[in-house]
Biotite code that builds the C-alpha atoms (Angstrom):
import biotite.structure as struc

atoms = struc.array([
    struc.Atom([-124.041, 125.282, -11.434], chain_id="A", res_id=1, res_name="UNK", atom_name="CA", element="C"),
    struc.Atom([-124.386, 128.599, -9.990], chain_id="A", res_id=2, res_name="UNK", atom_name="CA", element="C"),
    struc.Atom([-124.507, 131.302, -13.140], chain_id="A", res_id=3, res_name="UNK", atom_name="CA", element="C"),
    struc.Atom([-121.724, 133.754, -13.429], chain_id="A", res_id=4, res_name="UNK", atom_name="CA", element="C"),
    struc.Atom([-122.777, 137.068, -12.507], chain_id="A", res_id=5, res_name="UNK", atom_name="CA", element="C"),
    struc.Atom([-120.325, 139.401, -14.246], chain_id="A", res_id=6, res_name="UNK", atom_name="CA", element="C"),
    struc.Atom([-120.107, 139.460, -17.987], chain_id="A", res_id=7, res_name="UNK", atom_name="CA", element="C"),
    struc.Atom([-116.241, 140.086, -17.500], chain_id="A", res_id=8, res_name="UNK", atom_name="CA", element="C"),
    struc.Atom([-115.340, 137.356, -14.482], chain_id="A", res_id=9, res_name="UNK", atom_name="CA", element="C"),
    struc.Atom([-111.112, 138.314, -15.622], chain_id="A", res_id=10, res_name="UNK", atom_name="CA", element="C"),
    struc.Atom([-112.046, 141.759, -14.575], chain_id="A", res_id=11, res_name="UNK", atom_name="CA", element="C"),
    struc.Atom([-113.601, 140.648, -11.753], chain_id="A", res_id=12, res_name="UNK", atom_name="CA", element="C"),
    struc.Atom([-110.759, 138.268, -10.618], chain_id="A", res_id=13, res_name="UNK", atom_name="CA", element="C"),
    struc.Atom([-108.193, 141.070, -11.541], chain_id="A", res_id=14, res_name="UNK", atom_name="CA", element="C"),
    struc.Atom([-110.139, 143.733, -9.555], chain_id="A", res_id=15, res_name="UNK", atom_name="CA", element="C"),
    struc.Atom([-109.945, 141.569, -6.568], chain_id="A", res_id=16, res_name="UNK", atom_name="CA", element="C"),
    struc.Atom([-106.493, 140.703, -6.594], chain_id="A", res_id=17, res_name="UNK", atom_name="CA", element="C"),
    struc.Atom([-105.177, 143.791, -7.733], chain_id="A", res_id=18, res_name="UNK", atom_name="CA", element="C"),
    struc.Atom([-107.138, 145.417, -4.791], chain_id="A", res_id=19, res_name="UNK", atom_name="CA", element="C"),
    struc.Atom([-105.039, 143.649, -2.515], chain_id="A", res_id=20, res_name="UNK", atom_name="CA", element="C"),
    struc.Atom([-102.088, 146.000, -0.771], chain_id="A", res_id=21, res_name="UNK", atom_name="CA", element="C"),
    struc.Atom([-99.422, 142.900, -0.681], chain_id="A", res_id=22, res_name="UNK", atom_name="CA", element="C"),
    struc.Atom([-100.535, 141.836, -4.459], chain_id="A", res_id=23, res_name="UNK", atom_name="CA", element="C"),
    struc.Atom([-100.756, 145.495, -6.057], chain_id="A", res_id=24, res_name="UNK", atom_name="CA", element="C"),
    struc.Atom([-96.948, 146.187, -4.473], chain_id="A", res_id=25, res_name="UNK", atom_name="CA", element="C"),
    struc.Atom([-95.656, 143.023, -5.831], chain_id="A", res_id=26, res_name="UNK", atom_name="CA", element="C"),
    struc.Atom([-97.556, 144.011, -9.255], chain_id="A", res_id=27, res_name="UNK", atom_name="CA", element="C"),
    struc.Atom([-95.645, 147.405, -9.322], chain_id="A", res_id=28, res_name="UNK", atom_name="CA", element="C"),
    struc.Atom([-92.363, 146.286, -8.557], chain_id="A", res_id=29, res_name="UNK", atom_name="CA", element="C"),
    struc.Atom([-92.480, 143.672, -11.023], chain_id="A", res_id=30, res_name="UNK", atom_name="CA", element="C"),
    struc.Atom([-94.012, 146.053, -13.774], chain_id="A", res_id=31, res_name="UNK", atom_name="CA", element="C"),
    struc.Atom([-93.227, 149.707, -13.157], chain_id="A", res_id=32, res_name="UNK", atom_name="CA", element="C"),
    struc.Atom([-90.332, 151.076, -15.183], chain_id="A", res_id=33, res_name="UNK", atom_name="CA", element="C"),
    struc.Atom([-87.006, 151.070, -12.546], chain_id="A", res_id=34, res_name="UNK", atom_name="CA", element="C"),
    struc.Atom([-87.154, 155.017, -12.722], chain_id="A", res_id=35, res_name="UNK", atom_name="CA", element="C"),
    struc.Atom([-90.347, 155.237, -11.553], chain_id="A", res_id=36, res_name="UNK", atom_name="CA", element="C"),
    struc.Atom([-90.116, 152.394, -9.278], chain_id="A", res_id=37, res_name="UNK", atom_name="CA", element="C"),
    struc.Atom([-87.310, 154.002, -7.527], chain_id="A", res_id=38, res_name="UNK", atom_name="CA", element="C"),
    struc.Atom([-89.522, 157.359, -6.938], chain_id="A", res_id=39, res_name="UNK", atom_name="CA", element="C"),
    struc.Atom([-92.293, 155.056, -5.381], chain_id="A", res_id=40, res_name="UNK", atom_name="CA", element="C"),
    struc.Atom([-92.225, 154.417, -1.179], chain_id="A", res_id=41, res_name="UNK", atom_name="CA", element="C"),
    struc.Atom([-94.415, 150.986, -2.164], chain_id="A", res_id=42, res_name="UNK", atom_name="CA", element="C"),
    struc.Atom([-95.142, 150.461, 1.803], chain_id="A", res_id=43, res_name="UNK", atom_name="CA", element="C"),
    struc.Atom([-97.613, 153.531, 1.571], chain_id="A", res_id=44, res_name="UNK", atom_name="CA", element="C"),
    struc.Atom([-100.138, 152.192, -0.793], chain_id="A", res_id=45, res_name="UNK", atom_name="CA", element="C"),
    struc.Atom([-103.730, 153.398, -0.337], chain_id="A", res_id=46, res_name="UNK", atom_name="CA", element="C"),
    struc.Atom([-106.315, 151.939, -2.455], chain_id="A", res_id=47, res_name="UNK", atom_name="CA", element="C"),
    struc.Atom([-108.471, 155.287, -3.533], chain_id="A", res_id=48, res_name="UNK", atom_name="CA", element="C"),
    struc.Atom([-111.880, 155.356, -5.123], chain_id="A", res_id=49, res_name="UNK", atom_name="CA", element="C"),
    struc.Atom([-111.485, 154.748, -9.120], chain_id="A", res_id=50, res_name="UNK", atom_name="CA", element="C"),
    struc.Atom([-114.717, 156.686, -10.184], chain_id="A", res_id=51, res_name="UNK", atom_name="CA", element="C"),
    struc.Atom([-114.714, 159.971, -11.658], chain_id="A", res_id=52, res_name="UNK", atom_name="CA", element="C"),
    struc.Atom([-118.050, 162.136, -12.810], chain_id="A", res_id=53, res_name="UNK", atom_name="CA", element="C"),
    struc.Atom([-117.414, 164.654, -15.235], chain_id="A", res_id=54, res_name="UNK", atom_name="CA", element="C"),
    struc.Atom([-119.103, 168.077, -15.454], chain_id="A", res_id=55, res_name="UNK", atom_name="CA", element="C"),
    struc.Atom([-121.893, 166.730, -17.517], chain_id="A", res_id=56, res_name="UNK", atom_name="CA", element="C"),
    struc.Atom([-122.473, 164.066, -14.707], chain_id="A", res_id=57, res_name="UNK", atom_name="CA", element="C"),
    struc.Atom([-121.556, 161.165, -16.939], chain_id="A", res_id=58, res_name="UNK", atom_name="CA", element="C"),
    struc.Atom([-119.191, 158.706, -14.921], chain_id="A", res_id=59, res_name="UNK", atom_name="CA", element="C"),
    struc.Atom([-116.183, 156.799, -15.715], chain_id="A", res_id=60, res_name="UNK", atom_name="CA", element="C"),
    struc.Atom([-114.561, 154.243, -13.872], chain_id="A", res_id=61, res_name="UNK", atom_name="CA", element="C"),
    struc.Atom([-110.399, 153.056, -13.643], chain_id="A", res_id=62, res_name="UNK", atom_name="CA", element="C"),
    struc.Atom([-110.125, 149.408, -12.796], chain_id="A", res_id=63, res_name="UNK", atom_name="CA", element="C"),
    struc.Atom([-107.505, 150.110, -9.871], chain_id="A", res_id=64, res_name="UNK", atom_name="CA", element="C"),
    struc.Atom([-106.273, 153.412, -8.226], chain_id="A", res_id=65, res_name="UNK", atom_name="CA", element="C"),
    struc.Atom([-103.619, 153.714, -5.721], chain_id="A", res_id=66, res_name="UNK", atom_name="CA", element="C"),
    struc.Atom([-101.904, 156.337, -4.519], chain_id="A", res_id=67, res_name="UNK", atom_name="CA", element="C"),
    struc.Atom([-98.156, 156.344, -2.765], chain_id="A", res_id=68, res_name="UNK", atom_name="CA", element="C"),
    struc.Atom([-95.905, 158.589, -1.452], chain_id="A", res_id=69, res_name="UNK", atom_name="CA", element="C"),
    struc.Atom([-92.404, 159.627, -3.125], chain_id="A", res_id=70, res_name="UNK", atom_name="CA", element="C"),
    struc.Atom([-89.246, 158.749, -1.249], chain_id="A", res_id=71, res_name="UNK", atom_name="CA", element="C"),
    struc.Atom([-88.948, 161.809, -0.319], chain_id="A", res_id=72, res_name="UNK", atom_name="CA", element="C"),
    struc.Atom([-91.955, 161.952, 1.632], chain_id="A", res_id=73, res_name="UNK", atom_name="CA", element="C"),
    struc.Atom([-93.061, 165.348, -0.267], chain_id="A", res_id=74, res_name="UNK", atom_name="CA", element="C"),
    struc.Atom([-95.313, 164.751, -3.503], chain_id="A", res_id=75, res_name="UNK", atom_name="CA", element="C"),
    struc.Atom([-97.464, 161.895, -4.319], chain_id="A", res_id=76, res_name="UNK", atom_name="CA", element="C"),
    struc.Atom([-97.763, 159.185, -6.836], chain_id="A", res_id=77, res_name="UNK", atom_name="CA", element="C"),
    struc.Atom([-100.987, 157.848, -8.047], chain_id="A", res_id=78, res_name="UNK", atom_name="CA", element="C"),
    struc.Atom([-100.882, 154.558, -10.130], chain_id="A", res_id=79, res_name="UNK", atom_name="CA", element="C"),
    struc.Atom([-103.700, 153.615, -12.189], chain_id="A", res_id=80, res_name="UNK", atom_name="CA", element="C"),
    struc.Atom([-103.566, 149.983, -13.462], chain_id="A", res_id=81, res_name="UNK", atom_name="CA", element="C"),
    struc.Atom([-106.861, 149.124, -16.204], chain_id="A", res_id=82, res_name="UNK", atom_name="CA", element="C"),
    struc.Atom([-107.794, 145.821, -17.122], chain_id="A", res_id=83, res_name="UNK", atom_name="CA", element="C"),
    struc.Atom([-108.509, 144.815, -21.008], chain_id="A", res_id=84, res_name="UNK", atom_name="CA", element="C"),
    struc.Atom([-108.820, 141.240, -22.921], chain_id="A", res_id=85, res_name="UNK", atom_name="CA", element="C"),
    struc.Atom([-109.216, 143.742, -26.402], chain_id="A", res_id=86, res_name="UNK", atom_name="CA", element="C"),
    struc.Atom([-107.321, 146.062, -27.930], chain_id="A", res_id=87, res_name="UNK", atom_name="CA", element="C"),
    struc.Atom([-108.371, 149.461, -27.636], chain_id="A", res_id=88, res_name="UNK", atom_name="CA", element="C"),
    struc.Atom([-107.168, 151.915, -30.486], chain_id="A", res_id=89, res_name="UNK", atom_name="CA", element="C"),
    struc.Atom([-108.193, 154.926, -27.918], chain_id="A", res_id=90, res_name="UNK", atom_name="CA", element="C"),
    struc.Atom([-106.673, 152.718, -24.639], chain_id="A", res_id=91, res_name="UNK", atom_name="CA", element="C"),
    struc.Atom([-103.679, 155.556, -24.652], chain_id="A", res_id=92, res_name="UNK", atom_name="CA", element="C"),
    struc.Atom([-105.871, 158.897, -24.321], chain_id="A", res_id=93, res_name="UNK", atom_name="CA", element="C"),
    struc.Atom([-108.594, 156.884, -22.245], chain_id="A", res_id=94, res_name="UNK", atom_name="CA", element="C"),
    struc.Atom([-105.809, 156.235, -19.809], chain_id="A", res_id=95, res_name="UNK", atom_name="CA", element="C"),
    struc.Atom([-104.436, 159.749, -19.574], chain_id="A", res_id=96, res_name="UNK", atom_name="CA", element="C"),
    struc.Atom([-108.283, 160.571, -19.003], chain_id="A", res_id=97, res_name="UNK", atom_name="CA", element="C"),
    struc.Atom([-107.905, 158.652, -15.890], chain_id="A", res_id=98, res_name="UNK", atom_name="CA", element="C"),
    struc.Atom([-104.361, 160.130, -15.343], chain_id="A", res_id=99, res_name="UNK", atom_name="CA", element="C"),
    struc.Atom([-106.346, 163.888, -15.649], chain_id="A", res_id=100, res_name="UNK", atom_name="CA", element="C"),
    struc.Atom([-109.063, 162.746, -13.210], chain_id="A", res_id=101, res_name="UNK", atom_name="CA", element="C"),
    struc.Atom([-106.861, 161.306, -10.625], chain_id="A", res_id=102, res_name="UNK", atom_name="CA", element="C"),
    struc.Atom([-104.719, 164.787, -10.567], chain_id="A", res_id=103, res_name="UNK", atom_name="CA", element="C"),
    struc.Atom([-108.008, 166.587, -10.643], chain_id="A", res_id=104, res_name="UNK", atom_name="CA", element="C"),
    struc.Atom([-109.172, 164.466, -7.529], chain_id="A", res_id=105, res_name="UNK", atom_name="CA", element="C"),
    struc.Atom([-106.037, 165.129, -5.833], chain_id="A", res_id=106, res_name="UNK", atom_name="CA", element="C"),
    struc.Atom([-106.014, 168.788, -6.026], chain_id="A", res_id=107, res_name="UNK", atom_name="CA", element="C"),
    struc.Atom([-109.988, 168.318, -5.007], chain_id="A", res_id=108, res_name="UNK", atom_name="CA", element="C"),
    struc.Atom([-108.413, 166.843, -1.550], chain_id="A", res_id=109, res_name="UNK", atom_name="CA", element="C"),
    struc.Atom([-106.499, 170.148, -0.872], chain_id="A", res_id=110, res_name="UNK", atom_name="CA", element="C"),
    struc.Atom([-103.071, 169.643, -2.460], chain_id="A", res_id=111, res_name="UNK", atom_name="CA", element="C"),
    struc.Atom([-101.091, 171.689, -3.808], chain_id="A", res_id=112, res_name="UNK", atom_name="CA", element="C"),
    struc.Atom([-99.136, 169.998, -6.374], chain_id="A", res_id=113, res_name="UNK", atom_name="CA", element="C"),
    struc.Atom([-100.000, 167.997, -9.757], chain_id="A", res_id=114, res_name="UNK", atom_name="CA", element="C"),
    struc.Atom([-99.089, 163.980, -8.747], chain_id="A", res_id=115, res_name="UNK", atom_name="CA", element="C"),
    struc.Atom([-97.311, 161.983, -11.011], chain_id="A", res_id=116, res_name="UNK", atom_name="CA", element="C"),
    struc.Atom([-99.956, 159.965, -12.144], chain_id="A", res_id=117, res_name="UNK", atom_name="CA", element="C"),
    struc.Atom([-98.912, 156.453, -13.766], chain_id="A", res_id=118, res_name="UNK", atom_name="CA", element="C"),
    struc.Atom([-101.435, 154.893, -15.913], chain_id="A", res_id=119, res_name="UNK", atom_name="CA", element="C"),
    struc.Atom([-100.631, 151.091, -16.477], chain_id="A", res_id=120, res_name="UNK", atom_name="CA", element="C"),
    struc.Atom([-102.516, 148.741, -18.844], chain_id="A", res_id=121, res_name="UNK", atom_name="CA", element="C"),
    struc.Atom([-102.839, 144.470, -17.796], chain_id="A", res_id=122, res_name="UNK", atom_name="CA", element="C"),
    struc.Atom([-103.717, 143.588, -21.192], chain_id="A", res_id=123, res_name="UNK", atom_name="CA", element="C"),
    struc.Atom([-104.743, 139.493, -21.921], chain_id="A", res_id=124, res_name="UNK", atom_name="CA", element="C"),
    struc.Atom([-105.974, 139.255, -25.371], chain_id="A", res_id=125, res_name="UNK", atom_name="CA", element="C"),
    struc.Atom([-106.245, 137.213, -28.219], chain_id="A", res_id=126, res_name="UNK", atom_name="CA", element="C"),
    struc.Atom([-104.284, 139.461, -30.323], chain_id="A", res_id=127, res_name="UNK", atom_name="CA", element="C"),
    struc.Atom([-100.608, 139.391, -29.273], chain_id="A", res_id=128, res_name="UNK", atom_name="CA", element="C"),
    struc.Atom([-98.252, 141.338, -28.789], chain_id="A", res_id=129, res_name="UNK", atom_name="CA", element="C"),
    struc.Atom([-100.820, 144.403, -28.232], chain_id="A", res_id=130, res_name="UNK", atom_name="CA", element="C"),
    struc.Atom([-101.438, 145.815, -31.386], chain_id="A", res_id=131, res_name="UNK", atom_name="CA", element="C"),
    struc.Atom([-101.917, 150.161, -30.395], chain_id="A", res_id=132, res_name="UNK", atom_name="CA", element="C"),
    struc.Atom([-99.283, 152.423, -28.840], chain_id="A", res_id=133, res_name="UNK", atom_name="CA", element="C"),
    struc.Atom([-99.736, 153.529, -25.537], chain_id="A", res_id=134, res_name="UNK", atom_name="CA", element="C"),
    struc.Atom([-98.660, 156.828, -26.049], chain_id="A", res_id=135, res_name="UNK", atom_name="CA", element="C"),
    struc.Atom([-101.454, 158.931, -26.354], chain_id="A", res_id=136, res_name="UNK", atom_name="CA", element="C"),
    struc.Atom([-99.720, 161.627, -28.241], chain_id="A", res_id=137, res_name="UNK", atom_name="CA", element="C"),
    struc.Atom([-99.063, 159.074, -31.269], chain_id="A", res_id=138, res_name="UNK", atom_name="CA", element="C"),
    struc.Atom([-103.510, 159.058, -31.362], chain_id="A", res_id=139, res_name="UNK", atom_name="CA", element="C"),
    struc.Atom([-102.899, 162.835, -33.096], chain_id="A", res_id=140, res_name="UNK", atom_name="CA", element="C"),
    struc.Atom([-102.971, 163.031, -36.941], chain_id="A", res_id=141, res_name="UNK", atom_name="CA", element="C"),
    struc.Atom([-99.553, 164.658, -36.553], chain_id="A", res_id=142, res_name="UNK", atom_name="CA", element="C"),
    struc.Atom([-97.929, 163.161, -33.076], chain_id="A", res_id=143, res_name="UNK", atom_name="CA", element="C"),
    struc.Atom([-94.298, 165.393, -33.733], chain_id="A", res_id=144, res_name="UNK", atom_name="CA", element="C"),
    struc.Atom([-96.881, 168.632, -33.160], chain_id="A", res_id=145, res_name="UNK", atom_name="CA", element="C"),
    struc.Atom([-98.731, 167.187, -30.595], chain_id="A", res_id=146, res_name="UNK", atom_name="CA", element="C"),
    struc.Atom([-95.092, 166.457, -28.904], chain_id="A", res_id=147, res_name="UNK", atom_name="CA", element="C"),
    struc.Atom([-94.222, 169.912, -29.115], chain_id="A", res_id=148, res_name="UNK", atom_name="CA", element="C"),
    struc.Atom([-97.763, 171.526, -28.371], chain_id="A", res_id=149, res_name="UNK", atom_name="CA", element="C"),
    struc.Atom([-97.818, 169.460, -24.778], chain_id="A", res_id=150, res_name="UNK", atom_name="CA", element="C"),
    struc.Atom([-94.310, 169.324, -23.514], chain_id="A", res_id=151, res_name="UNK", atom_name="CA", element="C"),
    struc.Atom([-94.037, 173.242, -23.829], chain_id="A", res_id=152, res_name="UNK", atom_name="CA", element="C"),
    struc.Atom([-95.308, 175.985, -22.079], chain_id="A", res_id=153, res_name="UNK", atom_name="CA", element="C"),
    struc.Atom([-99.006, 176.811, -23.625], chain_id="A", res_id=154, res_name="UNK", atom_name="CA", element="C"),
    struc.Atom([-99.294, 180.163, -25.564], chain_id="A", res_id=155, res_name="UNK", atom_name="CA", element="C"),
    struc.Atom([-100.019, 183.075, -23.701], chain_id="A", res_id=156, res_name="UNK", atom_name="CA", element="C"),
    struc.Atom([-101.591, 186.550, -24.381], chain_id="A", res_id=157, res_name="UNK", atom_name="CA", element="C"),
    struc.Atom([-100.921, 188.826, -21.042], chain_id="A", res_id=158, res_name="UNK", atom_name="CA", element="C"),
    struc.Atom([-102.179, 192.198, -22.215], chain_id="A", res_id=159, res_name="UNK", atom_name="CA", element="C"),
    struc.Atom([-101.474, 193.231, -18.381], chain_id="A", res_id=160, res_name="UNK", atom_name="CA", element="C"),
    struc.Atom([-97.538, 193.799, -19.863], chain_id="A", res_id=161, res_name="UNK", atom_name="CA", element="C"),
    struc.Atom([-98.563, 195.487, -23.433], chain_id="A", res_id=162, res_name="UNK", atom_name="CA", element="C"),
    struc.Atom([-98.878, 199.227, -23.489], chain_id="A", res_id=163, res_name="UNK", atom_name="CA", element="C"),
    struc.Atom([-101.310, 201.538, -24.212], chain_id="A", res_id=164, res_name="UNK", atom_name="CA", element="C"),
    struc.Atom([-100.614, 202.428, -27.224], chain_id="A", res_id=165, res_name="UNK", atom_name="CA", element="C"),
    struc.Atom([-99.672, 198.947, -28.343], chain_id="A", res_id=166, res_name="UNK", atom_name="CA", element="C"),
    struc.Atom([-103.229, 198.031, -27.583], chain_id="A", res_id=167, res_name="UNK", atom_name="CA", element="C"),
    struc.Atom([-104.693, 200.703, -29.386], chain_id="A", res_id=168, res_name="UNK", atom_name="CA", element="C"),
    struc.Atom([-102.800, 199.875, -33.169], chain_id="A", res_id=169, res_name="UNK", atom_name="CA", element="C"),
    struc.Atom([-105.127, 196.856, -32.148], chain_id="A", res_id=170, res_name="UNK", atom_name="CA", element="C"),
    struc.Atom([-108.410, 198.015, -32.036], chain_id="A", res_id=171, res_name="UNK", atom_name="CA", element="C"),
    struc.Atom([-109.224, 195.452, -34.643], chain_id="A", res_id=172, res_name="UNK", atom_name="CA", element="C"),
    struc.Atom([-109.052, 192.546, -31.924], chain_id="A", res_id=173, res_name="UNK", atom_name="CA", element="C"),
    struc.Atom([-111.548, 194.882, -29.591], chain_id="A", res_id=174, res_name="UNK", atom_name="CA", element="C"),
    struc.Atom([-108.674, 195.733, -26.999], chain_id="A", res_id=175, res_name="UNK", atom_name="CA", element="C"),
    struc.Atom([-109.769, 198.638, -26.461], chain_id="A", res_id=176, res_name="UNK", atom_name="CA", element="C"),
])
């Protein structure tokens, strides 16, 4: 009996399928939410590379990454489907780390425009239903703030539109 040479052969098995154009369409329209499903031109799949090296050259791989086009032929769509037989308290933020490095990748290629980028878990565990939320906002100490910090517009201090003299009451903060 040949020896199994992956410690994870479900990964394996789920990589390989899920790698598959016809499989990975008939994965999304079974399991994306309708509203994004109906954003999604599914017979443009492209299977993309799933690796991403941070500044610090450590790596860090996404099970699956494909990339679509909208309907309307202008934007993209990148879906990112990761495979897990445990629960993950951290599976929410990891995933919107590999939401973050797929838009990085894409502006990397010359684009102009953020993708939507849809992170997807295939979970198979013991412990059922899955027992973390897969928002990553709810990972906060406080997820209401978190809410409001990162669906707003980040604060900004433009001292190109502050006058002279304004600046100069604030020498304090070496303005000037």
């Amino acid at each position: 009996m040949k020896k199994s040479t992956t410690s994870t052969p479900h990964d394996a098995v789920f990589k390989t399928f899920l790698r598959h154009p016809e499989t990975a369409r008939d994965f999304m329209e079974i399991h994306l939410p309708v509203s994004l499903r109906q954003l999604c031109d599914l017979r443009t799949l492209k299977l993309e590379p799933g690796s991403f090296i941070e500044k610090n050259l450590r790596a860090y791989y996404s099970d699956v990454l494909w990339s679509l086009k909208t309907r309307e032929g202008d934007g993209y769509i990148y879906v990112v489907i990761e495979h897990q037989s445990t629960p993950d308290a951290h599976m929410a933020f990891r995933l919107m780390r590999y939401a973050m490095a797929a838009m990085q990748q894409h502006l990397d290629a010359g684009h102009k425009h953020l993708p939507l980028v849809v992170p997807m878990l295939f979970y198979h565990g013991v412990d059922s239903p899955y027992p973390f939320s897969l928002c990553w906002l709810d990972e906060f100490a406080n997820p209401e703030v978190a809410r409001r910090l990162y669906a707003a517009a980040f604060p900004l201090v433009d001292i190109t539109v502050v006058s002279d003299d304004d600046i100069l009451q604030h020498q304090s903060l070496g303005l000037s």
